[in-house]
C-alpha positions as CSV (number, residue, x, y, z in Angstrom):
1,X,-4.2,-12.9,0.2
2,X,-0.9,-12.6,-2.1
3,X,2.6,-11.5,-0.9
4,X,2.3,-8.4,-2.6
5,X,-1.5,-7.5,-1.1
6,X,-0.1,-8.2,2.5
7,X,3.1,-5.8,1.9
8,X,0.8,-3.3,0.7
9,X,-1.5,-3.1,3.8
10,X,1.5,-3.2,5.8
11,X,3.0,-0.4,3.8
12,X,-0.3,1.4,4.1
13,X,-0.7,1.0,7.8
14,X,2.6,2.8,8.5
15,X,2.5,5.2,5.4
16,X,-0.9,6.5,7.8
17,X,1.1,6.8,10.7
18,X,4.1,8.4,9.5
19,X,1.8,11.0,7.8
20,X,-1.0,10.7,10.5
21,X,1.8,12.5,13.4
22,X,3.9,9.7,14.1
23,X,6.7,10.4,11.9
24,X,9.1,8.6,13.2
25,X,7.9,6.7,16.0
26,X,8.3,2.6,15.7
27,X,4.4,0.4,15.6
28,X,4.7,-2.3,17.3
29,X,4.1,-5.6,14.7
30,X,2.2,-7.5,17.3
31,X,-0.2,-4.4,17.0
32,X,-0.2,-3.9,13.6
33,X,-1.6,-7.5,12.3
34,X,-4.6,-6.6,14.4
35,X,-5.5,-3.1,14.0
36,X,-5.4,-4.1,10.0
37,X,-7.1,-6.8,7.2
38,X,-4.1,-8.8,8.5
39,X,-6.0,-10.3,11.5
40,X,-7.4,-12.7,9.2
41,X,-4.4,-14.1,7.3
42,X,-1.7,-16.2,8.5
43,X,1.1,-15.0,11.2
44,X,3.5,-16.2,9.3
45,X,2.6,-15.1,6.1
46,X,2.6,-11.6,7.6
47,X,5.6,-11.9,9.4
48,X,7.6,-13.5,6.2
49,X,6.5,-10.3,4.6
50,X,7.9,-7.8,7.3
51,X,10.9,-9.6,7.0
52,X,10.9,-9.0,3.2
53,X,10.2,-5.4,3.6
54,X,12.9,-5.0,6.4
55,X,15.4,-6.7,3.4
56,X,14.1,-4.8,1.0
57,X,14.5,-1.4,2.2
58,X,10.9,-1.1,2.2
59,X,10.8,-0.3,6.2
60,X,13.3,-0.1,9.0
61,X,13.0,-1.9,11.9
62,X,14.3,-2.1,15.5
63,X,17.2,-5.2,15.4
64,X,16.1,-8.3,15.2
65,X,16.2,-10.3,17.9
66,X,18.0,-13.4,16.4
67,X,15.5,-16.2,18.0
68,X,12.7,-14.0,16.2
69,X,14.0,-13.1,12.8
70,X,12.1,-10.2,12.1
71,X,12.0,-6.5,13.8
72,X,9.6,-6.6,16.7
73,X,8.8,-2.4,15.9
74,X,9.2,-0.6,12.2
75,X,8.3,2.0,10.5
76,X,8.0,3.2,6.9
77,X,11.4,4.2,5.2
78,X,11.4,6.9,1.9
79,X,11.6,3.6,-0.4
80,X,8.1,2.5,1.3
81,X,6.9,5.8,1.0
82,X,7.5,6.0,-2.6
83,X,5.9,2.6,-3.0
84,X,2.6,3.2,-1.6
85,X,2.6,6.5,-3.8
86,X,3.5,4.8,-6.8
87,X,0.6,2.0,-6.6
88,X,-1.9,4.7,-6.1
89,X,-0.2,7.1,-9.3
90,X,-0.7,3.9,-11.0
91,X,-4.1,3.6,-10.3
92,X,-5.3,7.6,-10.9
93,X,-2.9,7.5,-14.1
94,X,-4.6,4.4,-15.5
95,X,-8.4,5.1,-14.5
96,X,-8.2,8.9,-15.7
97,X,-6.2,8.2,-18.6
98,X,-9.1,7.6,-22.0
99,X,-7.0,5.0,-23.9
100,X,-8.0,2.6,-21.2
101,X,-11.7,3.0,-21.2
102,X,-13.2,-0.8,-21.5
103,X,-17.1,1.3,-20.4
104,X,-17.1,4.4,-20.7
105,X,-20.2,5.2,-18.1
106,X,-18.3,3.5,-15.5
107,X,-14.9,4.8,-16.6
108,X,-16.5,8.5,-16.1
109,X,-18.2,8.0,-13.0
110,X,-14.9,7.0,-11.7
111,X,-12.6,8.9,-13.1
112,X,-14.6,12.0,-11.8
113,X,-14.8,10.6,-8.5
114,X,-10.8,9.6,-8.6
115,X,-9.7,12.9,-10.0
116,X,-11.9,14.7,-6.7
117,X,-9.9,12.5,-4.5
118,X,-6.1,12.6,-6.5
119,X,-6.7,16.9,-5.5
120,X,-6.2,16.4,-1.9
121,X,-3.1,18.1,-0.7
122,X,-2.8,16.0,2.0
123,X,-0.6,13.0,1.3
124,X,-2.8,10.8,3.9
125,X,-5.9,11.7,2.9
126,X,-5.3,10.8,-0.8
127,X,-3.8,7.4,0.1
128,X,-6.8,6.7,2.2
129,X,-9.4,7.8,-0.2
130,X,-8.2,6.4,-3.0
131,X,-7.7,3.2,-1.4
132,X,-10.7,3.1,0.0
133,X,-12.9,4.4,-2.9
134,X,-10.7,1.2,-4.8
135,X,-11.4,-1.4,-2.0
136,X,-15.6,-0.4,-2.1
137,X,-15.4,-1.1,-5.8
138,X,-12.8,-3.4,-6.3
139,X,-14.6,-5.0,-9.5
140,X,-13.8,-2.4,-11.8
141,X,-10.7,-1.7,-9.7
142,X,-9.0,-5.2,-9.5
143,X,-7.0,-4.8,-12.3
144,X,-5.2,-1.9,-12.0
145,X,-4.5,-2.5,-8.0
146,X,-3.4,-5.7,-8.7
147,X,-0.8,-4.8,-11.6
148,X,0.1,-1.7,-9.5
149,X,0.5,-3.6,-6.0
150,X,2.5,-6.5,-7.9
151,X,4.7,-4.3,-9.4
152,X,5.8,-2.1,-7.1
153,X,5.9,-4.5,-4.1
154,X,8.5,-6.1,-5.0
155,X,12.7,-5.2,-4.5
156,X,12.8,-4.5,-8.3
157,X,10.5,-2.1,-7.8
158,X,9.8,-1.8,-11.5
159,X,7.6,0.6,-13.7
160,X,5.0,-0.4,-15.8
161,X,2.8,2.0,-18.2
């Protein structure tokens, strides 16, 4: 799993608590690489990437204990927030938008499904269905998650088209 793939599931993970009534309340990290696709990748790897997120402004964290170098509990900050939006905009903008059709019976199938999903009010239950409805067909979806979740996981925090 890349850098960018492991931010994003951490991103996601607390982006679902903060909207799923624990706004503002700290998860504990040593609970988070197990209750996510994280159990399966490197400690290290994940813990590099908290520490990069914590840098980054990505999430906050409770101070690091010096011997650790990373925050043992965090939680999503407004940059993270817009992050995990913007990799999911990207995613509905570039599947619903025509002058990207490669097959155009797919394309429709999915858009129609994406565009049902993107009309949830509810922050958390558009994150979650979109992501989910990407990750169940992640063959015609690899592309576009993997430019959005490059870009945007990282401190530039660029835009792409």
């Amino acid at each position: 799993m890349k850098h960018q793939e492991i931010r994003f599931h951490i991103l996601h993970y607390l982006y679902n608590k903060h909207y799923g009534g624990e706004l503002g309340k700290y998860q504990v990290v040593d609970k988070i690489i197990p209750d996510t696709e994280l159990k399966n990748v490197e400690r290290n790897l994940v813990i590099g990437d908290i520490a990069y997120l914590y840098d980054g402004k990505f999430i906050k964290g409770t101070p690091i204990m010096k011997e650790l170098g990373y925050p043992t509990s965090i939680l999503i900050a407004n940059y993270g927030i817009d992050a995990v939006d913007k990799v999911i905009n990207h995613i509905i903008k570039n599947v619903t938008n025509p002058e990207k059709v490669h097959d155009p019976g797919m394309q429709q199938k999915h858009q129609n499904e994406i565009r049902t999903i993107s009309d949830d009010d509810n922050p958390k239950n558009k994150i979650n269905g979109i992501w989910s409805y990407v990750k169940s067909n992640s063959g015609f979806f690899a592309t576009y998650a993997e430019k959005a979740v490059m870009t945007f996981l990282t401190t530039s925090g660029g835009d792409i088209d």
